[in-house]
C-alpha positions as CSV (number, residue, x, y, z in Angstrom):
1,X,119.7,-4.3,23.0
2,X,122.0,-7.3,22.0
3,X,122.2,-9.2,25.5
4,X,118.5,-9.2,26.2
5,X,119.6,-12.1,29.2
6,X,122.1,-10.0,30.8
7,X,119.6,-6.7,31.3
8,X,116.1,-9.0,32.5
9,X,118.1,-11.1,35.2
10,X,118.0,-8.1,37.5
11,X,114.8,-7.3,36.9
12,X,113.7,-10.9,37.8
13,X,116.3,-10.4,40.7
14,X,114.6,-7.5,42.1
15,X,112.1,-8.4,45.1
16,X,110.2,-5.0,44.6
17,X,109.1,-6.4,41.1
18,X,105.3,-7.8,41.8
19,X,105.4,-11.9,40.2
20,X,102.9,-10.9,37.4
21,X,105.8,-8.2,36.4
22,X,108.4,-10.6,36.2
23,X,106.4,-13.2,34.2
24,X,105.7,-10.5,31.4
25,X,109.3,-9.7,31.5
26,X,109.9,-13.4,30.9
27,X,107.0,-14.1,28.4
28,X,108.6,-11.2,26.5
29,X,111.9,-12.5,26.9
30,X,110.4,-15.8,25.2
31,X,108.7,-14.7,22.8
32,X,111.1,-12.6,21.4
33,X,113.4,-15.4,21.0
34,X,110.6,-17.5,19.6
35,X,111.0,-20.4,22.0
36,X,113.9,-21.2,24.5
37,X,115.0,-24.8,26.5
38,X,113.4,-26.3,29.4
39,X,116.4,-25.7,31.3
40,X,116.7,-22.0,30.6
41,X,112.5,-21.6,31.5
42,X,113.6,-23.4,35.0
43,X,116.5,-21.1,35.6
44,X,114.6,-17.7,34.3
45,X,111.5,-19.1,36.8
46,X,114.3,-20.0,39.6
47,X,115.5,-16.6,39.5
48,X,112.3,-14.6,39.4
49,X,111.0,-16.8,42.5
50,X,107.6,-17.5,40.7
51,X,105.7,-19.3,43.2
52,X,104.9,-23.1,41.4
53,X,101.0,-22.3,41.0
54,X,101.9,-19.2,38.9
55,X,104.5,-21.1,36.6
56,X,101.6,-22.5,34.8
57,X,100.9,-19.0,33.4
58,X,104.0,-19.4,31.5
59,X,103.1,-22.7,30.1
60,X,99.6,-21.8,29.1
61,X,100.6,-19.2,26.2
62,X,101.3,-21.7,24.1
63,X,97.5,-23.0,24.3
64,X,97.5,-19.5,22.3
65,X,100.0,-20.7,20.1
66,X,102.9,-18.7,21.1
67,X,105.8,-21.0,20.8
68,X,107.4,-21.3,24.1
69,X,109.8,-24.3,24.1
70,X,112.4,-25.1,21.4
71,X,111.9,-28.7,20.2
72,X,114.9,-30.6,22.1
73,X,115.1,-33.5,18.9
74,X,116.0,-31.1,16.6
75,X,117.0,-27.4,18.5
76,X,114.8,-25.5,16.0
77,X,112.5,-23.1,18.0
78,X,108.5,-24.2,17.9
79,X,105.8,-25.4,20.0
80,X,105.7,-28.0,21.7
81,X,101.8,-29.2,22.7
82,X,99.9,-32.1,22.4
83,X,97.2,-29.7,20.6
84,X,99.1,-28.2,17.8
85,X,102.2,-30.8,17.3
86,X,105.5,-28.9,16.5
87,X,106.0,-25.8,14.2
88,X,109.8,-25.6,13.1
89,X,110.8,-22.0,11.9
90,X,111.5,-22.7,7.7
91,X,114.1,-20.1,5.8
92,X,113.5,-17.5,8.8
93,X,109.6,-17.8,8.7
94,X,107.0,-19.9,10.8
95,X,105.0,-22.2,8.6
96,X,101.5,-21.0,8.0
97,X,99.7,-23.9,9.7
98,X,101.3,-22.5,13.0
99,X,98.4,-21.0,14.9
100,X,100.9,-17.4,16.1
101,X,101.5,-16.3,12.8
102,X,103.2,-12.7,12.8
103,X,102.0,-11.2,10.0
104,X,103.6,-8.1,7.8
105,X,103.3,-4.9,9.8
106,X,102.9,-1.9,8.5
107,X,106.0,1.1,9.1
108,X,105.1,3.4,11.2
109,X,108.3,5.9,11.4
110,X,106.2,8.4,10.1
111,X,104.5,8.7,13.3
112,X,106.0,10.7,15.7
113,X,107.7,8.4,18.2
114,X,110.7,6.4,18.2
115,X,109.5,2.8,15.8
116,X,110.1,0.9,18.7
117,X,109.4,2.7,21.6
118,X,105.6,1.8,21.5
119,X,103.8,-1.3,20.3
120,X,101.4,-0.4,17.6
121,X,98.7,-3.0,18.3
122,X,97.9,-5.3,15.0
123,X,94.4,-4.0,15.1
124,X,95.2,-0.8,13.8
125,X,96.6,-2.8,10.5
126,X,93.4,-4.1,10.3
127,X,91.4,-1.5,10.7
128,X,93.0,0.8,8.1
129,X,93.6,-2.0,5.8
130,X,89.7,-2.4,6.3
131,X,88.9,1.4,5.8
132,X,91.0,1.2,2.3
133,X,89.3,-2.0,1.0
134,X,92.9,-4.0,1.5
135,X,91.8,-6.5,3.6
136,X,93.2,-9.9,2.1
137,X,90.3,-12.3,1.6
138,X,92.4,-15.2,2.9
139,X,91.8,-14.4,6.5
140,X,89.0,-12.1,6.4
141,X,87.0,-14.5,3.8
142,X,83.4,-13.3,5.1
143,X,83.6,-9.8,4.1
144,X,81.9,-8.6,0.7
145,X,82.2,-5.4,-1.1
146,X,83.9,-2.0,-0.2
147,X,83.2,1.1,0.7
148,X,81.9,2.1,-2.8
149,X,79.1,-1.0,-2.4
150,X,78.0,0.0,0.7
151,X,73.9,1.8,-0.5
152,X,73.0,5.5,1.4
153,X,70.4,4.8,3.4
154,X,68.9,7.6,5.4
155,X,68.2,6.9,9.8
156,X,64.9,5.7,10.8
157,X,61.9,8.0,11.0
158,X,60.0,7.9,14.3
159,X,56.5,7.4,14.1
160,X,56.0,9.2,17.4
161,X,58.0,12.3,17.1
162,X,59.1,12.1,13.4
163,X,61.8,14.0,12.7
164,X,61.3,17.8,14.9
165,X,63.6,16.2,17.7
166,X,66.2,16.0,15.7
167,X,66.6,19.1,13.9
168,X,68.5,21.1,16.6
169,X,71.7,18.7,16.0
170,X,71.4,18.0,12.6
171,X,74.1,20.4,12.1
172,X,76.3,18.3,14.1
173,X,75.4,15.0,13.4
174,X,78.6,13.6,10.9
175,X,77.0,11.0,8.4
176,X,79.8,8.9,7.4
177,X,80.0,5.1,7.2
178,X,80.8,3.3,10.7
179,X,83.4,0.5,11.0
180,X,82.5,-2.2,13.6
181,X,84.8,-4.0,14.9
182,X,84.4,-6.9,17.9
183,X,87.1,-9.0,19.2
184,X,86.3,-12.3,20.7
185,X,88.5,-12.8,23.5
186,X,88.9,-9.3,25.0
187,X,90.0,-5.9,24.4
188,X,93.4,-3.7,25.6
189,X,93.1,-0.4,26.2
190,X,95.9,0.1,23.6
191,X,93.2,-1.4,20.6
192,X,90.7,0.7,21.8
193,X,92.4,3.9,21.7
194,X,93.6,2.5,18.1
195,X,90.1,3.1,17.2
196,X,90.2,6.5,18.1
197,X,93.2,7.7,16.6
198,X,92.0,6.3,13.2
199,X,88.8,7.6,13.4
200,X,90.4,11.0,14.4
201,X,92.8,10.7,11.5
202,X,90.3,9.4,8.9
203,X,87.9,12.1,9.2
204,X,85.2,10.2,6.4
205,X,84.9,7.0,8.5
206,X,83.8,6.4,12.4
207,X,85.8,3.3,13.6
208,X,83.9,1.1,16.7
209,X,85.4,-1.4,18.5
210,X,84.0,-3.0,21.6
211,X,84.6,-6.9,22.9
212,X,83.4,-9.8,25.0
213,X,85.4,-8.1,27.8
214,X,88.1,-5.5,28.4
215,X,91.9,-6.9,29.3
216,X,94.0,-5.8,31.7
217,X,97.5,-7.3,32.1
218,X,96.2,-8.7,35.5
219,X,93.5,-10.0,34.1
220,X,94.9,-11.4,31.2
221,X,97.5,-12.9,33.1
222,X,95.1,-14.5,35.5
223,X,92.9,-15.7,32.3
224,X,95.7,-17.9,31.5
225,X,96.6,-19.5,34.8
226,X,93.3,-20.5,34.3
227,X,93.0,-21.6,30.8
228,X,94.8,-25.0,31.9
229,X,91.6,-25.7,34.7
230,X,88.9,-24.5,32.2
231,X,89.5,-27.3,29.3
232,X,90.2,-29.8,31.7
């Protein structure tokens, strides 16, 4: 799609389209182009009819660091917020101070779907890279040793029962080393079913994940119309 503007407008046009829809469509719209002007965010918001107390939703992502205005002094695209200053793009590439940092993705057009026709969540990159010992130790500095340093150690041994209860499944039970992973912040449905497909494609590892809570795009979207009332 090469005119991105030309196929949201009647979208945001539309008065069956719910408010919520219409700000994803435009947070979308926004970050893809990494930051627009003021004056387009007042005429996408003009023409989607976002009531003024939902506007705020828009504003908020960049208290995630999701650049959302272009700085007017210069006309590079960054953030502009009183928290994390500006982040000019440099040679095609955020600097790495900036707190949304896109990092390398791993292709996927082995998988069978279209490469863009479904986000892959970054949590998948993580957890393989994890799996395969690749994490990189500048942004995952608290983890020690891989899967070959992790010691056998056999389950607990009741002292009630011992061990009888257990021997009916034993067959069944699959003894292979369990990933764990907890995100701070919330959970998609999309991350959790992540999990699933690795552990069903790994079949020597059992990949966990769980959160503080589990996101919707409602709730997520109401989170940040919020976020602004919360620090103050």
């Amino acid at each position: 799609i090469r005119d991105h503007m030309r196929n949201i407008v009647p979208i945001l046009l539309d008065q069956n389209v719910t408010a919520y829809d219409k700000i994803r469509i435009i947070l979308l719209y926004i970050i893809h182009k990494a930051g627009i002007s003021e004056e387009n965010l007042a005429k996408l918001v003009q023409h989607a009819q976002i009531p003024v107390e939902e506007k705020c939703i828009i504003t908020n992502t960049q208290n995630l660091g999701v650049p959302i205005i272009q700085d007017p002094t210069t006309g590079k695209r960054g953030i502009v917020n009183e928290s994390y200053g500006t982040f000019p793009e440099e040679g095609g590439r955020r600097k790495t101070q900036q707190p949304y940092q896109p990092f390398n993705r791993k292709a996927r057009t082995s998988e069978h779907t279209y490469q863009m026709s479904r986000w892959v969540p970054y949590v998948k990159d993580i957890i393989e890279d994890a799996i395969e010992d690749k994490l990189d130790a500048r942004h995952f500095p608290f983890l020690s040793g891989g899967a070959s340093a992790r010691p056998q150690i056999s389950g607990p041994v009741s002292t009630r029962y011992g061990q009888w209860h257990q021997e009916k499944g034993k067959q069944s039970y699959k003894s292979v080393p369990r990933l764990i992973v907890f995100i701070i912040g919330g959970v998609t449905y999309s991350e959790m079913r992540c999990a699933y497909n690795v552990t069903q494609s790994v079949k020597n590892w059992e990949v966990l994940i769980g959160a503080t809570h589990i996101l919707t795009p409602e709730g997520f979207l109401s989170d940040l119309r919020n976020l602004s009332t919360s620090q103050s």
